[in-house]
C-alpha positions in Angstrom: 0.0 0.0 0.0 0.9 3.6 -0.5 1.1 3.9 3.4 3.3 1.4 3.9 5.6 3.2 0.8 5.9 5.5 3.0 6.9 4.7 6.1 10.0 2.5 4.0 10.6 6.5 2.6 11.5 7.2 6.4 9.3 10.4 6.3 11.6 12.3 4.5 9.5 13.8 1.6 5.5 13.0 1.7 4.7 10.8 -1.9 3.1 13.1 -4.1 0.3 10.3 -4.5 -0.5 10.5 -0.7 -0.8 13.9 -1.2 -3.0 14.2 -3.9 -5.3 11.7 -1.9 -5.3 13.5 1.2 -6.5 16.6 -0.6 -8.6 14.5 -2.2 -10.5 13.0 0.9 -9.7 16.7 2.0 -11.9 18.2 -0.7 -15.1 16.4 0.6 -14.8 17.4 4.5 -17.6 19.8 4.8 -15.2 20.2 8.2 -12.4 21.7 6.6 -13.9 24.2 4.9 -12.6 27.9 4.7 -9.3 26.6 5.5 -6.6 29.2 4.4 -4.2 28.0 1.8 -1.2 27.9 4.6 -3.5 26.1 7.2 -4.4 23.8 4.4 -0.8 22.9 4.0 -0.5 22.7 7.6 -2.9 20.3 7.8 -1.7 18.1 4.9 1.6 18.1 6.4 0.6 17.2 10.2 -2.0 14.2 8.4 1.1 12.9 6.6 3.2 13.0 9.3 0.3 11.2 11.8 0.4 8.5 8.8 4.1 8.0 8.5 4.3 8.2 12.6 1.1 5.8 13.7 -0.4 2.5 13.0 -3.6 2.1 12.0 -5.0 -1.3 12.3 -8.5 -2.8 10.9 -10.2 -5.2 13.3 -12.6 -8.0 12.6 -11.4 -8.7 8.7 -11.8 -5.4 7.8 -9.3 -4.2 5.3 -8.0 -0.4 5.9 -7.1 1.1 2.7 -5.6 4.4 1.8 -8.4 6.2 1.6 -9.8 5.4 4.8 -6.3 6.1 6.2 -6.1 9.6 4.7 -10.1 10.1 5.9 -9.0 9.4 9.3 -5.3 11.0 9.9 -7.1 14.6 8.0 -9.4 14.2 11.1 -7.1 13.3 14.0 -4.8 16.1 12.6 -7.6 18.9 12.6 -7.3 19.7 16.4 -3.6 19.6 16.5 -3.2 21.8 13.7 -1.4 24.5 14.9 -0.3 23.0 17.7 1.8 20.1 15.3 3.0 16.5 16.2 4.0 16.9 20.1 0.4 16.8 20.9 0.0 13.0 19.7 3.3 11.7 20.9 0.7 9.7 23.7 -0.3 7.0 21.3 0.6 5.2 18.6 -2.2 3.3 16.8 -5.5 3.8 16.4 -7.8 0.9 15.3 -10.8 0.5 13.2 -13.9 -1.7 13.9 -16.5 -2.4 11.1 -19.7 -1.6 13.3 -19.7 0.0 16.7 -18.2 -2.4 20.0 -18.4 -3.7 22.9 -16.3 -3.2 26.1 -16.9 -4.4 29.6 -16.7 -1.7 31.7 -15.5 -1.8 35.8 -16.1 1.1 38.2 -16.9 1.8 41.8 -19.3 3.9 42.8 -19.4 6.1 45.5 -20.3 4.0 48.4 -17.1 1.6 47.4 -19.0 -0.9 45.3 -17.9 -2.5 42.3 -19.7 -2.7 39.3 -19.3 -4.2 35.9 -21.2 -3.8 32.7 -20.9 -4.0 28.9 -21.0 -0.7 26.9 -21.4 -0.3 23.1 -18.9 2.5 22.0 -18.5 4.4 18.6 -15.1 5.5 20.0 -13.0 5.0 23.1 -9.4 6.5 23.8 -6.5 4.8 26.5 -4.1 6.7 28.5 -0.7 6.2 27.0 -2.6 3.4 24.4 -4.5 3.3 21.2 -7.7 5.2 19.8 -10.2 3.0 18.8 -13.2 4.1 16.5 -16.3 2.6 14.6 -15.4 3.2 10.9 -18.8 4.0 9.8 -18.6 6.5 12.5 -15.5 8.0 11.5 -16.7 8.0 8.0 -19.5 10.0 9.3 -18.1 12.5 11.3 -16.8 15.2 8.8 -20.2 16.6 8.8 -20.9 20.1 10.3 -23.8 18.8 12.5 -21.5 18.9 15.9 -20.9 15.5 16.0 -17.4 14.4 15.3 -15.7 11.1 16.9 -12.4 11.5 15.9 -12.2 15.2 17.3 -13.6 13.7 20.3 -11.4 11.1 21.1 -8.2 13.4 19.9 -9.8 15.6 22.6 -9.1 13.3 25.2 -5.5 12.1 24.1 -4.3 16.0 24.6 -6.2 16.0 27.9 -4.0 13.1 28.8 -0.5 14.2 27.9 -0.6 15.4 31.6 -2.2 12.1 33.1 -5.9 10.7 33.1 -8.5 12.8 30.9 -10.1 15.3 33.7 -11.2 18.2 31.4 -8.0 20.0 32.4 -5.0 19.8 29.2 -1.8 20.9 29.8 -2.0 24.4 28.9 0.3 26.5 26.7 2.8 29.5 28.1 0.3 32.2 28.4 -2.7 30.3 29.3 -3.8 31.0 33.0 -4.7 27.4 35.0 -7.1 29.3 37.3 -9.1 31.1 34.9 -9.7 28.0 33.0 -10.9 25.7 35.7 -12.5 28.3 37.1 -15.3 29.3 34.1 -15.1 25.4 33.0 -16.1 24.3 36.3 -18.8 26.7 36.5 -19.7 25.7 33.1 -19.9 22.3 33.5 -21.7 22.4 36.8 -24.4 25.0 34.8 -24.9 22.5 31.7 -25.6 19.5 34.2 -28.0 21.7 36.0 -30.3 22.0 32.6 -29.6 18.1 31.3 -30.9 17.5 35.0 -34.3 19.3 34.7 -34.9 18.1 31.5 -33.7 21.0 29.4 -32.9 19.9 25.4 -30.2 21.7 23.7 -27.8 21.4 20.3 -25.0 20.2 23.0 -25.3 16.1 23.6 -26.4 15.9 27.2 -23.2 13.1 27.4 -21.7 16.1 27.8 -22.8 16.1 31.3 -21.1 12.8 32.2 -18.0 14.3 33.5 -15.3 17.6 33.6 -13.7 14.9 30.7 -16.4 14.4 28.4 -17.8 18.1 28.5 -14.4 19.4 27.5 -14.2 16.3 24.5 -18.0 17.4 23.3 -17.7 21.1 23.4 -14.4 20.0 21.2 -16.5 18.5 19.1 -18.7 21.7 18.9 -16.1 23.9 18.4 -14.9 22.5 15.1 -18.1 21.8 13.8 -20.8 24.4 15.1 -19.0 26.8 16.3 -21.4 29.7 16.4 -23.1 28.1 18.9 -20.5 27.8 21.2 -19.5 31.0 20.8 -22.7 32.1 21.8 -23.7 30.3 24.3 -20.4 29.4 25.9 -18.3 32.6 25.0 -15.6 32.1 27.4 -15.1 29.1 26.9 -15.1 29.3 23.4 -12.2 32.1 23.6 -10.1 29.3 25.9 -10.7 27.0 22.8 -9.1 29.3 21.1 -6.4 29.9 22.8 -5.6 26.3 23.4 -6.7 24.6 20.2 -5.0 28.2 18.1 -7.7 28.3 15.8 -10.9 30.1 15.2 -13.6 27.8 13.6 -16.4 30.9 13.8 -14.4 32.6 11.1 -14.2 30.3 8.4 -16.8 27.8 8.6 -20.8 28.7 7.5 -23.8 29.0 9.7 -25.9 25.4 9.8 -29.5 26.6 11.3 -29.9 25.1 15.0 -33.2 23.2 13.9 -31.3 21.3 10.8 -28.4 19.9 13.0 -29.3 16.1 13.8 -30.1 14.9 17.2 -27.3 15.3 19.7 -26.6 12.0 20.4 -24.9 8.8 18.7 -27.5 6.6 17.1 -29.3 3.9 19.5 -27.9 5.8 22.4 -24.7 4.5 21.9 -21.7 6.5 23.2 -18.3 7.7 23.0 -15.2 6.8 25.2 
């Protein structure tokens, strides 16, 4: 495969047929629309790179070709942008399933008692170990409707380059620790107010799980809808921009509120 060209290349100089494929899966991303010419390139380059650097794997008999590859490293590399190949140095592979999964879950509650149950994920990230994704998910996800695995789970591998995913990444020089937990906190502890009395919104209500999950799904938000962050989350939509160095609001069109889909994953089925 052209991938595996590639990697034999050693990275030095990207194959101008990956290239033309990744602009050509590129071209179809509703997502990355009103991309700059230079932030295209950026883009292209950091995709490349995440392709040379990582191992995608197909599970299950499912055969990964290059164009899935390139559908999936252009949305893994969207976050990290501007922010370039540092951010992703806590994993290295991501695998594919043909159809969402299973996982048995453990967990204690808060009376000390163990539990154990099976959950069927669309997408699920480690500390320090692989993404995993449903590829019919992934191949869904470029879609401005505010609903984007991949940006999701990419989410959660920067919030753990500092440890386990608790809604608080490591933060560039500049950024001020207290300010952001402070109006995230109050955020958070806002938006699970409303899911609790029953209040629908654009934002998936999974959002409320945890400080982790809220930061992954407004993530999500932010590169697909962000208008409505941005209006009814302004300061945290200004800390996205800070940390993520991008401003989706100025390049990406307005999708009306009442045509975005329903907030959550098909058949109630979740993210990791």
């Amino acid at each position: 495969m052209l991938i595996d060209w590639m990697r034999r290349l050693g990275g030095k100089r990207m194959p101008p047929a990956l290239l033309s494929r990744l602009r050509e899966e590129a071209d179809g991303m509703p997502l990355l629309g009103g991309l700059s010419a230079d932030e295209r390139d950026r883009l292209l380059r950091l995709a490349g790179d995440l392709l040379l650097a990582k191992t995608i794997t197909g599970l299950e008999d499912m055969e990964v070709d290059d164009a899935m590859r390139c559908r999936l490293a252009l949305q893994m590399a969207l976050p990290g942008m501007n922010l370039g190949m540092r951010a992703y140095e806590n994993w290295r592979e991501a695998v594919l399933y043909p159809a969402p999964f299973v996982v048995r879950n453990r967990w204690q509650d808060g009376m000390g008692l163990a539990h154990e149950a099976e959950q069927v994920l669309i997408g699920q990230a480690h500390y320090q170990g692989p993404l995993v994704f449903s590829w019919p998910d992934v191949n869904e996800s470029p879609l401005l409707d505010g609903w984007n695995v991949v940006i999701h789970e990419v989410a959660h591998q920067f919030d753990m380059l500092d440890g386990p995913a608790n809604g608080a990444p490591p933060l560039h020089k500049g950024m001020n620790r207290k300010t952001w937990s402070q109006a995230w906190n109050q955020a958070y502890r806002q938006f699970c107010r409303t899911v609790d009395h029953g209040v629908e919104g654009w934002l998936d209500p999974y959002a409320s799980e945890n400080p982790a999950e809220f930061f992954a799904v407004l993530s999500e938000a932010f590169f697909e809808i962000p208008y409505l962050v941005a209006r009814d989350f302004p300061e945290l939509y200004g800390l996205l921009k800070l940390f993520y160095r991008q401003d989706p609001a100025a390049r990406l069109p307005r999708v009306a509120e009442d045509a975005l889909l329903p907030p959550s994953p098909p058949d109630g089925m979740d993210h990791g």
